[in-house]
N, C-alpha and C positions, 0 to 999 in steps of 0.2 A: 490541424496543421496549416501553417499559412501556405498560404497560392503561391505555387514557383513561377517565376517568368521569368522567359528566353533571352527578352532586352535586359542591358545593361542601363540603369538609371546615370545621368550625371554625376560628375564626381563630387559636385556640391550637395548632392541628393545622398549618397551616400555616404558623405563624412555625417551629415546631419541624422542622417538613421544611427551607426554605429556608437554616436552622441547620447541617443537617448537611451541608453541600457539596456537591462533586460526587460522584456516580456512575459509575462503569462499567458499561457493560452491555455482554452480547452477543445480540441482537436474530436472530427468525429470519431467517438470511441464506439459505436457501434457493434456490440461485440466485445469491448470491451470496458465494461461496467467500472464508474468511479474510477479509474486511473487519473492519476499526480501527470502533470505536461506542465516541460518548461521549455522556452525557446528562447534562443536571444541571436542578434545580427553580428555577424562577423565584423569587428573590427579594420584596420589595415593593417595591424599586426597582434598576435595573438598576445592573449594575456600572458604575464609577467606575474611573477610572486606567488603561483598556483605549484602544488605538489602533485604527487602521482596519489593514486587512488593507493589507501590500505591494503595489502593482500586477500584479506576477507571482502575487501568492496567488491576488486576486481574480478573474484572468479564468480561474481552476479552481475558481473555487466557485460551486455554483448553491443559492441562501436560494428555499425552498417555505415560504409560510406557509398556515396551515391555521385555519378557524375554530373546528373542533372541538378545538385544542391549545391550552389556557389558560395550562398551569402549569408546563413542561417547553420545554427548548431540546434539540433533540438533535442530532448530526450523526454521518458515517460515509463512509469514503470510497468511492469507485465507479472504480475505475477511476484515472485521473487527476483526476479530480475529487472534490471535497468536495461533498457534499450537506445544509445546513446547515436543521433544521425549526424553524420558531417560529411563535408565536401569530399571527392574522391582525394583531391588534391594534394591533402593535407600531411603533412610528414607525420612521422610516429610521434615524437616529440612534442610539438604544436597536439595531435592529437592526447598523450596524454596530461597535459596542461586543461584542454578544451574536459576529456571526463572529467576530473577533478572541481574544476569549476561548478559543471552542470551536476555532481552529485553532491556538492553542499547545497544549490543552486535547491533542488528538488528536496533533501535534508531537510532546507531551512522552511521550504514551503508546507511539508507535513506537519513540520513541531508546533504551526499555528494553528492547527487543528484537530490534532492527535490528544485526548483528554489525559491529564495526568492521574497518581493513586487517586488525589481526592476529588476531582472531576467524577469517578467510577464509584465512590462512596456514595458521593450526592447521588447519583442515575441509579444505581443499583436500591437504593430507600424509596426514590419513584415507583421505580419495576413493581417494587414490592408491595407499597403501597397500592398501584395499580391492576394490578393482575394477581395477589398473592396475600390479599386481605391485609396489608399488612404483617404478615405473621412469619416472614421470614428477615432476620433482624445481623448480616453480616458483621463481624468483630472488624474485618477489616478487606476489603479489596484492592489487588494494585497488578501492574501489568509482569512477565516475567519472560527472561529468554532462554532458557531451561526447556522450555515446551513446545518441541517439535515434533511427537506423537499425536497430539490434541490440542483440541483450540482450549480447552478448560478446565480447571480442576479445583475440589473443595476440600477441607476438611470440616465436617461438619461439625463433630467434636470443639473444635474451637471458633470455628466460626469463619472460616479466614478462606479468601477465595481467589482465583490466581488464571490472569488471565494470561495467553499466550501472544507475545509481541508480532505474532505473523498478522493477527485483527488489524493492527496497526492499519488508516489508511482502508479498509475497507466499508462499505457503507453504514450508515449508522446504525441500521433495520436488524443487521446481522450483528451487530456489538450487541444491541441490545437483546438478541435471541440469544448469544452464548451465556451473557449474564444470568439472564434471568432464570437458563436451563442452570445453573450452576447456583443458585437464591433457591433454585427449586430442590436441587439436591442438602439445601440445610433441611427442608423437611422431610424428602423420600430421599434416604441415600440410592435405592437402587431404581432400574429403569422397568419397575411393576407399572405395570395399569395405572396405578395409585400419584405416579409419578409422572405420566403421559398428561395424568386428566389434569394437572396442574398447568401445563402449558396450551391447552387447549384457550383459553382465555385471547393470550397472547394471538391477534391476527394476521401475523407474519411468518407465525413461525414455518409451514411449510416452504413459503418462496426464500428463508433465508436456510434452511437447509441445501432446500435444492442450488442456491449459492454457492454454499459448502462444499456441494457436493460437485459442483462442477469445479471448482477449484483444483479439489484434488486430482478427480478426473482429467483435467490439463495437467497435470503432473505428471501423470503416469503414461504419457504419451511422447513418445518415442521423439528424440531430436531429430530434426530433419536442416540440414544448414541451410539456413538464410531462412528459416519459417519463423512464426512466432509463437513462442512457448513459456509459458511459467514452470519456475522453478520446482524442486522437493516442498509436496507443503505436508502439514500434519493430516489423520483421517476426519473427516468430518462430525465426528461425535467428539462430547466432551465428556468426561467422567468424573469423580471424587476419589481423594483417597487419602 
């Protein structure tokens, strides 16, 4: 997150910041692994032509204003949720103009790195290739938002395998763990021995579980106002069916 200070810059100084749009930054996350950060400088007047946040946006975004933030909107996701900062200042209004912005703002930021079906076809023929002899041969992979019990699911009968849109945005280590556990269930539908030793290969698979696992684990902990918490996420396992 960028360094607050107490002094006011010149007003030459900051027509010329408000000039140069938005920022990207990546803020220390510390703690919080792979998070989306966007920031941009407050104008002299807020934006124009922005609408309010979707009903489904809104009830995952939590707006923290702050008295010590004058000149800077930022936000970042957590979890399921969006955490949007802005000045104490700001009217309701101005603030929801300012969320809207910053959650196309962070929208547009993930869609340039978020892989689509055939992104998951090509990685998922890697996996396979690399860790699975080749011998696990998908009809079809693509992402879904249907699955909020589990990060994964297959039908091995046909071949077709279905990822849950919560991956979205998370590290790649763990995409590629649910994948590949889910390539593994075309051979072993169930989770025998037979179907462990399959992933055994794969050298992440531990630390992107335990990912997982804390994911959920911040889920299931109790809101406290003004702390920082992720949303409802799925259980850490994925399954076929």
């Amino acid at each position: 997150m960028a360094a607050e200070r107490d002094s006011h810059p010149p007003a030459s100084r900051r027509r010329a910041r408000a000039a140069s749009g938005s920022q990207i930054a990546t803020p220390n996350t510390r703690g919080r692994p792979d998070q989306r950060y966007a920031e941009q400088p407050l104008p002299q007047h807020p934006p124009v032509g922005a609408v309010s946040p979707e009903p489904h946006d809104r009830g995952r975004v939590e707006v923290r204003r702050s008295a010590r933030r004058s000149r800077t909107v930022s936000a970042y996701r957590e979890g399921d949720r969006t955490v949007v900062l802005i000045p104490a200042r700001m009217s309701h209004a101005e603030e929801q103009r300012w969320v809207a912005q910053m959650l196309e703002k962070l929208a547009a930021q993930e869609s340039r790195r978020i892989p689509g079906d055939e992104a998951l076809m090509a990685r998922a023929r890697e996996l396979s290739a690399s860790y699975l002899d080749d011998r696990a041969h998908p009809s079809q992979v693509r992402w879904v938002t249907n699955q909020n019990s589990r990060w994964g699911s297959c039908t091995p009968s046909e071949g077709t395998i279905r990822l849950s849109h919560r991956l979205q945005g998370m590290p790649e280590y763990v995409l590629d763990y649910v994948l590949l556990h889910e390539l593994a269930h075309l051979l072993v539908p169930d989770h025998g021995p037979a179907f462990w030793a399959l992933l055994e290969a794969y050298p992440r698979t531990e630390r992107a579980r335990g990912y997982l696992e804390g994911v959920v684990s911040a889920a299931r902990l109790p809101h406290i106002p003004g702390a920082r918490h992720a949303g409802p996420g799925p259980d850490p396992g994925a399954s076929c069916g």
